[in-house]
N, C-alpha and C positions, 0 to 999 in steps of 0.2 A: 504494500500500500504506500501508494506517495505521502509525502510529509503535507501538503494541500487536502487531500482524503483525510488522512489520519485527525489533524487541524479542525474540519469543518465538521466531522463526526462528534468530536470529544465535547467542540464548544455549543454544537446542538445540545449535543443530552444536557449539560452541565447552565445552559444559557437562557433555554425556550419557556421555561415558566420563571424566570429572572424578566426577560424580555418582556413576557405577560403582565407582569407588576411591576413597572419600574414607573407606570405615568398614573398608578392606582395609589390605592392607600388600601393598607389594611383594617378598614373600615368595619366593624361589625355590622353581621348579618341585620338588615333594618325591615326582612319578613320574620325576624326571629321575635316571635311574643313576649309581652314583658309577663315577670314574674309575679306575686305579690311580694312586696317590698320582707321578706320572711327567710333570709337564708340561713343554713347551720350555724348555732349559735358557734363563735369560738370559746369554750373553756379552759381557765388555763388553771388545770386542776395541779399541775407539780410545775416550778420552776423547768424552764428549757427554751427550747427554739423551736417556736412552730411559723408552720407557713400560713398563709394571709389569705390565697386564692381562692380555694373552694368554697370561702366562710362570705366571700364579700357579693357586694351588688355593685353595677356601674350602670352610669344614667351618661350618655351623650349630651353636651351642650352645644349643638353648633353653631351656635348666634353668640356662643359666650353672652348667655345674659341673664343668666339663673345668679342669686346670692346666696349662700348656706339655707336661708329657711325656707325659700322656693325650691331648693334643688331637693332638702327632705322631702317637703310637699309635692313635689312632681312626682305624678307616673311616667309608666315607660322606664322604674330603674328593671333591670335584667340581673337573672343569680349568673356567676362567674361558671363554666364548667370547665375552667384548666386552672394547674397551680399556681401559673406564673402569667399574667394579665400582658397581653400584647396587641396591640390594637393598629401597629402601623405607622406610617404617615396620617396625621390628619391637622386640619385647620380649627378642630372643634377646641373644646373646652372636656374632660371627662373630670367626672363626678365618681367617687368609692365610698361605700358603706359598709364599712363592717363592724356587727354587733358583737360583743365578747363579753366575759362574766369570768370577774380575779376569783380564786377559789384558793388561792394560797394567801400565806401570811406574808409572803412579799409584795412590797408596794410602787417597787421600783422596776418598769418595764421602759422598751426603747421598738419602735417601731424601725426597722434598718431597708431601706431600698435600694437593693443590689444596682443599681445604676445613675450615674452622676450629671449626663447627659438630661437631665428634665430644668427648664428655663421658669419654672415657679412650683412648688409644692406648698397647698395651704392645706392647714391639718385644725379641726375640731373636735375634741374629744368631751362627747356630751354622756354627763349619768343620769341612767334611766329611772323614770322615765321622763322623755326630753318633754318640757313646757315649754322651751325657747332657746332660741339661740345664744342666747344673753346667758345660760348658766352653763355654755359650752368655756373650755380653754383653747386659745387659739395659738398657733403658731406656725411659722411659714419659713423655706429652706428653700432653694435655688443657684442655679447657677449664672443669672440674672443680676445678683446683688452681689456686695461683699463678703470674700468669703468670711470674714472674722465676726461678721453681724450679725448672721443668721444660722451660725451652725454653734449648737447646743453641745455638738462631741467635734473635735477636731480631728474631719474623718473627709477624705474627696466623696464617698457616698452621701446619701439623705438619712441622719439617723435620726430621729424626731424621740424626745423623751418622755413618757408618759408614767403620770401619778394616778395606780390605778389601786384604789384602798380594796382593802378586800374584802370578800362578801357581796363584793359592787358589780353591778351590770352596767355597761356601758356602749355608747356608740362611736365609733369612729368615725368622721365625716373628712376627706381628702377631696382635697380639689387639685386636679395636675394639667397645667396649660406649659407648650413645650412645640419648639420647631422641628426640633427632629421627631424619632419615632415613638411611640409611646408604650415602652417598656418599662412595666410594676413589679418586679422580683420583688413582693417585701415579704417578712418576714418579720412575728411579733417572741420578743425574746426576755427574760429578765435582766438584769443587772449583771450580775455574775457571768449570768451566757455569756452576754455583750461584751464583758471583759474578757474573757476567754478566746473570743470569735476575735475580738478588736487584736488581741496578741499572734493570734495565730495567724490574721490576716495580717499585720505587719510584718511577720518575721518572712512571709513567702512574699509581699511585698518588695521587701529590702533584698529577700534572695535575688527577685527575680531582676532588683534594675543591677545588684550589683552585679550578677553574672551579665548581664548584656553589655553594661558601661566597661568591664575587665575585660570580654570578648571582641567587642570594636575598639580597645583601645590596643588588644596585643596585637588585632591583624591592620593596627595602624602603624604601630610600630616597624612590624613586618614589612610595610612597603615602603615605610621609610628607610628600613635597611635592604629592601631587594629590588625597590621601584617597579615592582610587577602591578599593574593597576589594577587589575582582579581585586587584591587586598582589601585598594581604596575604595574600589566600590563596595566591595565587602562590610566594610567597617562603616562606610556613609550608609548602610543601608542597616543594619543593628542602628548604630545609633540613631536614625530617623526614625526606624519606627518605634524605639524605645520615647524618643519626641511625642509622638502621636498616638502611644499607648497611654504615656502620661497623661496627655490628653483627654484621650476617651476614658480615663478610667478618672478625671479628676483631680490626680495629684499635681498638674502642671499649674491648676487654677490654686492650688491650696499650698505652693512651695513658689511658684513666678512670679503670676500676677493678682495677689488675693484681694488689693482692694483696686482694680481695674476690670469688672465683669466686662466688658465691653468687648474685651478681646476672644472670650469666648464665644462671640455670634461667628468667629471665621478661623478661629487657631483650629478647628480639627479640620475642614476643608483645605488648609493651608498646607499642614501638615499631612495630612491623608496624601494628597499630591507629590509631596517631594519627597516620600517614601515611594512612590509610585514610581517619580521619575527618575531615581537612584536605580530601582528595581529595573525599569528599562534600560540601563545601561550596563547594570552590572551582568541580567545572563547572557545577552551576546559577546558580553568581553569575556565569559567564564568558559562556555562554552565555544568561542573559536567559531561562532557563525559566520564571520565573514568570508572566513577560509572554507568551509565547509557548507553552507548556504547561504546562500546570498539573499533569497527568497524571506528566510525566516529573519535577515537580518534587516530587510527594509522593511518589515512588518512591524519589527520591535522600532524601530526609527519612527515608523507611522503612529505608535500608542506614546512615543517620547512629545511628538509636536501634539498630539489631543490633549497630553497633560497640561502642556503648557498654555495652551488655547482656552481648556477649562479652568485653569488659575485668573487667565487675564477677564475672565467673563464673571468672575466671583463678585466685583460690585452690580452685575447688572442683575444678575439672576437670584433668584430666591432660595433659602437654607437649605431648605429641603429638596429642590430639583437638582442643587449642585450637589448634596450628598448622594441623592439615586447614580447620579452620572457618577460619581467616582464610584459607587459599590459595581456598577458594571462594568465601569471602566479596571476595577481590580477583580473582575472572576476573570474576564477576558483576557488579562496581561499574565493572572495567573497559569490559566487553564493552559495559555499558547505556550507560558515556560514547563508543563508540564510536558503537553504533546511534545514539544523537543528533545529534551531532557529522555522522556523514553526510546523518542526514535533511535537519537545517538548512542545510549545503553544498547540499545537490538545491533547498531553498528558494531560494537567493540569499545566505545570511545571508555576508560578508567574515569575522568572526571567527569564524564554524566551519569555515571552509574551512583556516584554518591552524592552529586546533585542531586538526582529520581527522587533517593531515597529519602534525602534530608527534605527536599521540596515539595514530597507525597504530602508530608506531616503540615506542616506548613499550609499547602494549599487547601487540603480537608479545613482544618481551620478557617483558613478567610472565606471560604464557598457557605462554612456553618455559619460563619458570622455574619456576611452579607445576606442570606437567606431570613436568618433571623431577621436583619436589620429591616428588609421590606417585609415581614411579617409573615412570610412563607411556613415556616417550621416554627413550633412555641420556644417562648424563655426558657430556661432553665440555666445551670449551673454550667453544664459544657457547652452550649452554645454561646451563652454571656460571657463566657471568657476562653472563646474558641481562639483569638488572636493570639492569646498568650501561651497559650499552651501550644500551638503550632508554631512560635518565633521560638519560644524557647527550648523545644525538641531539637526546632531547627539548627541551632546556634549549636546545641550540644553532639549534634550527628556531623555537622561539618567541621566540626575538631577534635574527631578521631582518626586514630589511624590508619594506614592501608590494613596492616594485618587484625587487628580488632575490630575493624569493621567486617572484615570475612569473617573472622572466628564468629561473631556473635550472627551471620546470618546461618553458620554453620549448627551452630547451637539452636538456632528458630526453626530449620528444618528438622535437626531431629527430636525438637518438641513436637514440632506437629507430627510427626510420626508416633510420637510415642501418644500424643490426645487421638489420633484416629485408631491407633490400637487400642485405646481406652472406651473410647464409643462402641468399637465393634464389642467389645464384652460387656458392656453396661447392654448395648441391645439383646446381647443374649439373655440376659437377666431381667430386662423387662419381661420379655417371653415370659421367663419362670416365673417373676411375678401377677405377669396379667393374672392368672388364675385367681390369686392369691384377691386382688384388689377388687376383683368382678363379685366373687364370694362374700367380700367384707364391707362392699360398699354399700353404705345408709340409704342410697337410692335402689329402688324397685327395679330390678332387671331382668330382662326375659326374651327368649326368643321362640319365633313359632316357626310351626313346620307349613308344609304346603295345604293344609285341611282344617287348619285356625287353632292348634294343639299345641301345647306347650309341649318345644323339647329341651329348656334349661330354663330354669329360673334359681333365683339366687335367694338368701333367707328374707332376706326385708321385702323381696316383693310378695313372698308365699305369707310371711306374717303380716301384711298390710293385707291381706286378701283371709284373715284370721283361721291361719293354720298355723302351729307350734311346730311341727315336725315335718320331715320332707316326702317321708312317709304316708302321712294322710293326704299328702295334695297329691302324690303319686298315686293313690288309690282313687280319688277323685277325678284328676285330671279333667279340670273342666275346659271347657271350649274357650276360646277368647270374648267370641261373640256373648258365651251366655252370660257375661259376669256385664252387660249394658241394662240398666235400669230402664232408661227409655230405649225405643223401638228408633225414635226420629232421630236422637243422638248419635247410636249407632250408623245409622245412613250416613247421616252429615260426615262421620268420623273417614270412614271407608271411601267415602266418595273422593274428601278434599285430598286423601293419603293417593287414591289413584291418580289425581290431575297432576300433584304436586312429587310425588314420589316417595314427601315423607311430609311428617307433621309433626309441630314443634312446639308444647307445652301448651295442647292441645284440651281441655277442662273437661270431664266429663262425668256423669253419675253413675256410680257401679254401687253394687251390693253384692256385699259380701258370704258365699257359698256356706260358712258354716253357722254363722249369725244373723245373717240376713240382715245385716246393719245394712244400713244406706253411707256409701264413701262419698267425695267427691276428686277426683285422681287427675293427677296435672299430665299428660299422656304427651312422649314421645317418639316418635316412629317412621322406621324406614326400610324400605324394602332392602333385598341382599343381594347382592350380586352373583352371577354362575359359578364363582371362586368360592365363593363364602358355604356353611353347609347347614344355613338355617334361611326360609324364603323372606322374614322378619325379623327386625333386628329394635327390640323397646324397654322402654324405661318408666317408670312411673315413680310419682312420689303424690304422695296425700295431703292434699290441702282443704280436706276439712276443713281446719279451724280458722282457716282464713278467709275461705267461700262463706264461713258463718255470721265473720265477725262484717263482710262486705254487705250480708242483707241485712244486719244489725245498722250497718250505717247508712243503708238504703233507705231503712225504715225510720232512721234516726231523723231525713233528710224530708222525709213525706210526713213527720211531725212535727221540724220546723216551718215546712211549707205551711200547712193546716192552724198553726199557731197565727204564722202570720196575718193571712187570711182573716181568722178568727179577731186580729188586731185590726185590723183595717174595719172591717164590719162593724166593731163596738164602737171602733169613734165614733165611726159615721152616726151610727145610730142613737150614741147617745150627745154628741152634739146637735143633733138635728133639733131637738126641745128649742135650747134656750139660742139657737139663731135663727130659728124661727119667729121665735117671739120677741128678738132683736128686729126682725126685717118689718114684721104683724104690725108693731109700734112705730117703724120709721115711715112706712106708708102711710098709715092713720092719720099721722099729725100732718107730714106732707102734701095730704089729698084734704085734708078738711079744717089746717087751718083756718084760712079767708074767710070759711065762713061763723066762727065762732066771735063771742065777745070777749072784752080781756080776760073778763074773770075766768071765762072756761076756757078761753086759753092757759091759764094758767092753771087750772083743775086739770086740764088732758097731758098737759106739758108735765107735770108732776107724775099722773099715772105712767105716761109715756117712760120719764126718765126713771121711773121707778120698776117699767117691764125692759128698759138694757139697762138696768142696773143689776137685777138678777137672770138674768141671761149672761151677761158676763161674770158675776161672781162664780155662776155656773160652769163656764168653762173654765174658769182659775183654779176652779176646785179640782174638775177634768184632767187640768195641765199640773196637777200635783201629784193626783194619783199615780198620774201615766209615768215621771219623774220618779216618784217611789218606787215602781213596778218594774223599772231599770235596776239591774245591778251592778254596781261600777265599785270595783275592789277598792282602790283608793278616798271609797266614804265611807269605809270600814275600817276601824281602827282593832288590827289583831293582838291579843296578848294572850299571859295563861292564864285560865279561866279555873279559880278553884269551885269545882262541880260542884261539890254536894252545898258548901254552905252557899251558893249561887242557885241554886236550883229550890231550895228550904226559903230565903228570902223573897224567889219571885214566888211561891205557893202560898207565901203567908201574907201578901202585898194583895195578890188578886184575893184569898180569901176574907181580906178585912173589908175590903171593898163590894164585894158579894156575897152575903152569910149562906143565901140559900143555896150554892153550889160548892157538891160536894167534887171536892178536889185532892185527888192525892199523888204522892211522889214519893220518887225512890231513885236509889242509884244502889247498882247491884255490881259493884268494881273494886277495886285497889287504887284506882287511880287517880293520883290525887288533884293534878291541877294537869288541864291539856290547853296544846296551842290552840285556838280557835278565837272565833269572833263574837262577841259577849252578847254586842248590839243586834247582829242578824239574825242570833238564836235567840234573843227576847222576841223581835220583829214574829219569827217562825211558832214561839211559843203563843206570844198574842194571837196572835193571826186563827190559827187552828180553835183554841179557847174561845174564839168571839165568833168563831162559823158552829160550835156545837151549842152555844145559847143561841144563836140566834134562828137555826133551824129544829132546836127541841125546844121553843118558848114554851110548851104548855109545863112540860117534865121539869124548863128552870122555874117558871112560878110554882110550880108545887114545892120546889126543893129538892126532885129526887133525881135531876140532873148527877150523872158520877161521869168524873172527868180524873184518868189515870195518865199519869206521863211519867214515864221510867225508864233507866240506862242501864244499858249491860252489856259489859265485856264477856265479847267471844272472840277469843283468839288474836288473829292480830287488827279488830274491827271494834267497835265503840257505836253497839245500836240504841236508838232513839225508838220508843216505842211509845206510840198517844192512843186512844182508845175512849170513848166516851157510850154510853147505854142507850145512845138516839136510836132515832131513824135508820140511821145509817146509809151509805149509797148504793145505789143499784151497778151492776155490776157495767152493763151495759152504760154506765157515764160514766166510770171512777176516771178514766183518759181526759173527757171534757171537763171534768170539773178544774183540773190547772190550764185550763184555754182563758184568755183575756177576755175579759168582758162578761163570762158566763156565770151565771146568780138565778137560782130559782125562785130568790126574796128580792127580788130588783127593788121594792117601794119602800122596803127597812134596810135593804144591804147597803152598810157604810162605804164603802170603798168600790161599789157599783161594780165588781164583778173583778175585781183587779186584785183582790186582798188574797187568794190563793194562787194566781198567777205572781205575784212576786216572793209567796212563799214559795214554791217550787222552784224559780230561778234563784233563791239561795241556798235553799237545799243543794241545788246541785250543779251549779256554778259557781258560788262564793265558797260556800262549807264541802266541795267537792264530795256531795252526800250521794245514794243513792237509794231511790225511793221503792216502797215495796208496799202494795195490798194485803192487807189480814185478815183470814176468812174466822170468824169465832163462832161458837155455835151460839152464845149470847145475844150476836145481831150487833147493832152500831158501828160506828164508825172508827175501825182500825187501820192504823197507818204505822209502818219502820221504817225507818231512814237507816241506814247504815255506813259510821265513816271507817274509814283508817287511823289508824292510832301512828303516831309517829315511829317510826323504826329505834332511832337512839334510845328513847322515854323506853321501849319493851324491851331492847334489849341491857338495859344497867340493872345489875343486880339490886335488890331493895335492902337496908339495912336492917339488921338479925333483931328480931324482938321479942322479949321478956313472953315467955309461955303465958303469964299473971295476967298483963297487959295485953296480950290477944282474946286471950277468953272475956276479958273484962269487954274490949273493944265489940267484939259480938254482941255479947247480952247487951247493950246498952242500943246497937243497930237496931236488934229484937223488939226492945222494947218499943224504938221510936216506929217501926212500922205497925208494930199492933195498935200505936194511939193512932195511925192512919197518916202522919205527918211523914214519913219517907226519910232518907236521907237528902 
């Protein structure tokens, strides 16, 4: 193959989707749906280094015209789905959100963004939850300003410092405006990390300039003792791009020019360049192209005057189109010293051979970095610091010597001989193992023969199909077909397996051959090939409890719907009165002033304003209930609630107030004081107490109203149990009675139908309760709630007590529930 072939092949593959996105931006998908503003919280449950990306949300600004509290406020933010946020060229504004929660006793964290190239970072860190922007902490890092103003650690990166107390949930709020690409490596770490990472990072730092500044300076020396120009260009070309590594990484702006930002809008274009144009010169003097091609040598001359062309163009053009041009203009000078470099190796030539080699490393690098740079392949750790890790291989492969460079490629052959002998007996041993893994594996396995008959199946699938032994399913041997609950399932199943040739976690209803339980089985399947010696080849695994827990939340979903609804209707219906009689009055006086005298104008004028004045008290009252009927955790004040003499007070408050209602309590526990909310369980006890007088009125005027409320510990749960000798409800409403609005006593019900609808929304949204029907054979009206008990409170041993003082403790409980008073 000619060296023109060879050329237009390598910088095809290596160029055609560089080419593709060099006048693009890597612009996020803008059919991609936004999220609800909800992504994985970060917890930083032990001190360490976590990463930022899959916890955060980003909001596009492209008008740059959002402020912190519009940008919170805006939809359209999107969750992140890679680690390391890379978005390209663009002219916008982006917006980050991420939520976290300190769970350690360290209070000293540092948000670090692996990249020093961003021209403004503004950072607000708000604790939740956020009322305003005003009790955010603000601070702001760039490479825009001065470096000694704005940076909190004296780092070429953005390391922003955050005081994050513990116990505390919080939000991050970043705002990143920036001419080049918009690359977010960050990383949230504590203190310690930080110090640790800040040392380690310095010390490979300081390795990496000092070997590069020692490397160009000894093959400087070198050519000032042999004047071979190779050297020169050699050494000019380490030290430029250690220049322009400086650069990009930061440290040129944080050791040169720290309080002259200005020169960062054009020092890495500048320098990007004259590492370029060094690198044009040096491989045709290295490699002897003039003597040997003349073709590749005026090629390399062609990319020397585009550099220079692209330099003198750098006032006219914009940050970002002169860096695309140089990322193409360096795969392209790369790529062509590559294709060279190998042709001449195929020739014989010694010193292309350890150019190849040294330039492979090298080139991989700039192609990963450039690639990244337009947004092609994501951030990460090797790509972000592909430059360096490719100059400094480089640097170390071109100064070694002839025979240790053989030796050691000697040694990498018979490594890889000796890993391809190691594969081929690992493969053997997979063999021995499959058996082993097919046998032992958690998922349902099985295969059929050509007549729908099981001819292997493994234990999980024979036990998920409730056989214990292999023995009785061998004696059973049931059909595949017959283990389909439904008829039409089966169809659908076999049909889509024929079109498609297999089927892929495919849901279906089976019942089980020796229990006849009903499964629901996640099914997948594919036919076998004429090699293979089973005609099907499947898998199953049981997702019962997940299929259950999905119509559980189906159903959960069709009685918020129904609530809803059931809210809409009671306004309606019970605003209708007094705007009625708002509208009835503003007519009247309207149509029939003119013709009254003053006096009755002033008699109708009265009535009038005295029917909108209870038509509006009426809705005020309306718009209180509805208010109440809300529950909003934050107008709840939680603390520990000591139950029994809490519970004894409110018994003894409602019975002084009510002689004729018999009322009794108890608490049937150990437990002496739980977290809960004091307020919402008065609200729940009220509530309940005032729906059984007011629907047994005949049973509370006699007195013989009995109203029982008691607690009892089972396990690891804290049940509420209320019960009164009414009426009781019908089975057929117990659902409607917590619906909004709904009141069988509409003309006496105080709270017009809303007073158990906001019981039930604290039951079991504030008090995280859950509610439950009790059938008695007494009749009336039985209700349990049941919560959870705190996990620490059950699990701390209680302190060891006097035999005397427990016995005594009893009898004295004893006594108080025989006088009827409860605990």
């Amino acid at each position: 193959m000619t060296l023109h072939r060879c050329f237009i092949l390598l910088l095809t593959l290596l160029l055609s989707p560089m080419l593709l996105a060099s006048g693009l931006t890597a612009e996020p998908d803008a059919e991609q749906e936004a999220v609800p503003a909800a992504p994985p919280l970060l917890t930083l449950n032990n001190p360490g280094d976590y990463s930022t990306g899959l916890h955060s949300l980003w909001l596009e600004d492209p008008a740059a015209e959002l402020d912190a509290s519009t940008a919170m406020a805006a939809s359209g933010w999107q969750l992140s789905d890679r680690d390391s946020l890379n978005f390209g060229f663009s002219n916008s504004v982006f917006w980050l959100q991420l939520p976290l929660q300190n769970l350690t006793s360290q209070p000293d964290w540092a948000l670090w963004i692996h990249y020093s190239l961003l021209d403004l970072t503004e950072a607000w860190l708000c604790p939740q939850p956020v009322t305003g922007i005003s009790q955010c902490h603000y601070q702001q890092s760039g490479d825009l300003q001065p470096f000694s103003s704005n940076r909190a650690i004296d780092h070429p990166n953005t390391i922003l410092p955050l005081l994050l107390q513990p116990q505390q949930s919080y939000v991050l709020l970043l705002r990143i405006k920036t001419q080049g690409t918009f690359q977010i490596p960050a990383n949230l770490m504590d203190a310690d990390t930080l110090q640790d990472k800040l040392l380690t990072s310095n010390l490979l730092r300081g390795g990496y300039y000092a070997t590069m500044i020692v490397m160009g300076l000894y093959n400087l020396f070198i050519f000032f003792s042999t004047r071979e120009r190779s050297y020169l260009y050699y050494s000019g070309f380490v030290l430029s791009f250690l220049l322009f590594h400086m650069v990009y990484e930061g440290s040129a702006f944080q050791f040169f020019w720290p309080d002259v930002p200005r020169i960062n809008e054009f020092a890495l274009p500048i320098f990007f360049a004259l590492n370029m144009l060094i690198m044009s010169l040096f491989v045709p003097n290295f490699l002897a192209l003039k003597q040997h091609s003349a073709g590749a040598f005026r090629l390399f001359r062609v990319y020397s005057a585009l550099i220079l062309v692209s330099v003198l163009m750098l006032p006219l053009l914009h940050y970002q189109a002169m860096v695309q041009i140089h990322n193409l203009l360096s795969i392209t000078l790369t790529a062509s010293a590559l294709v060279v470099g190998i042709r001449f190796w195929a020739r014989g030539h010694a010193a292309a051979r350890y150019f190849t080699i040294a330039w492979a490393v090298l080139i991989t690098g700039l192609i990963l970095a450039n690639s990244r740079s337009l947004g092609l392949i994501p951030t990460n750790v090797f790509t972000l610091y592909a430059y360096q890790i490719g100059s400094f291989m480089e640097v170390i492969l071109l100064s070694l010597a002839l025979g240790e460079r053989i030796m050691q490629l000697q040694k990498d052959q018979l490594k890889a001989r000796q890993e391809l002998m190691q594969s081929q007996e690992d493969a053997i041993q997979y063999l021995r193992d499959y058996e082993d893994l097919y046998q032992n594996s958690l998922t349902g396995k099985f295969q059929l023969d050509g007549e729908g008959y099981f001819s292997k199946t493994n234990p999980a699938w024979r036990t998920m199909l409730g056989y214990t032994e292999q023995r009785y399913f061998n004696a059973d041997n049931p059909r595949f077909n017959s283990l389909f609950t439904d008829a039409a399932e089966r169809k659908a199943f076999w049909k889509k397996l024929k079109e498609n040739g297999r089927v892929q976690a495919y849901v279906v209803s089976m019942t089980q051959p020796v229990t006849e339980e009903r499964i629901m089985v996640s099914l997948t399947m594919r036919k076998g090939s004429n090699a293979e010696n089973a005609a099907l080849f499947g898998s199953g695994q049981d997702v019962t409890e997940d299929y259950l827990k999905e119509q559980a939340l189906i159903q959960l979903q069709k009685e918020k719907t129904q609530s809803l609804r059931q809210l809409v209707m009671g306004i309606a219906h019970e605003m209708n009165t007094p705007l009625g009689n708002i509208r009835m009055a503003e007519t009247f006086l309207n149509d029939n002033n003119q013709h009254w005298t003053l006096d009755e104008q002033q008699q109708h004028l009265r009535q009038g304003l005295e029917f909108i004045h209870n038509g509006t008290e009426r809705l005020n009252e309306l718009n209180q209930l509805m208010k109440s009927a809300v529950v909003q955790e934050n107008q709840y004040a939680g603390e520990l609630l000591l139950l029994r003499p809490w519970l004894q007070n409110w018994q003894q408050e409602h019975q002084k107030q009510d002689e004729k209602l018999q009322l009794r309590t108890a608490v049937h526990s150990y437990l002496v004081d739980w977290p809960t909310y004091p307020e919402a369980l008065q609200i729940v006890l009220d509530q309940l107490l005032e729906n059984s007088c007011i629907h047994n009125q005949e049973l509370h005027e006699a007195g013989k109203l009995k109203v029982t409320v008691e607690f009892r510990e089972r396990g690891d749960y804290l049940e509420l149990h209320y019960r009164d000798n009414g009426k009781g409800v019908d089975k057929d409403q117990r659902d409607a009675i917590f619906m909004p609005f709904y009141t069988t006593r509409r003309t006496v019900a105080r709270h017009k139908g809303l007073g158990l609808y906001q019981t039930y929304n604290l039951l079991t949204e504030l008090l995280h309760g859950h509610v439950e029907w009790l059938d008695t054979e007494e009749g009336g009206f039985a209700l349990m709630v049941r919560f959870n008990l705190p996990l620490p409170e059950r699990n701390t041993p209680a302190e060891p007590q006097p035999v005397t003082d427990l016995v005594q403790q009893i009898t004295n409980d004893k006594d108080k529930n025989d006088n009827g008073h409860g605990e």
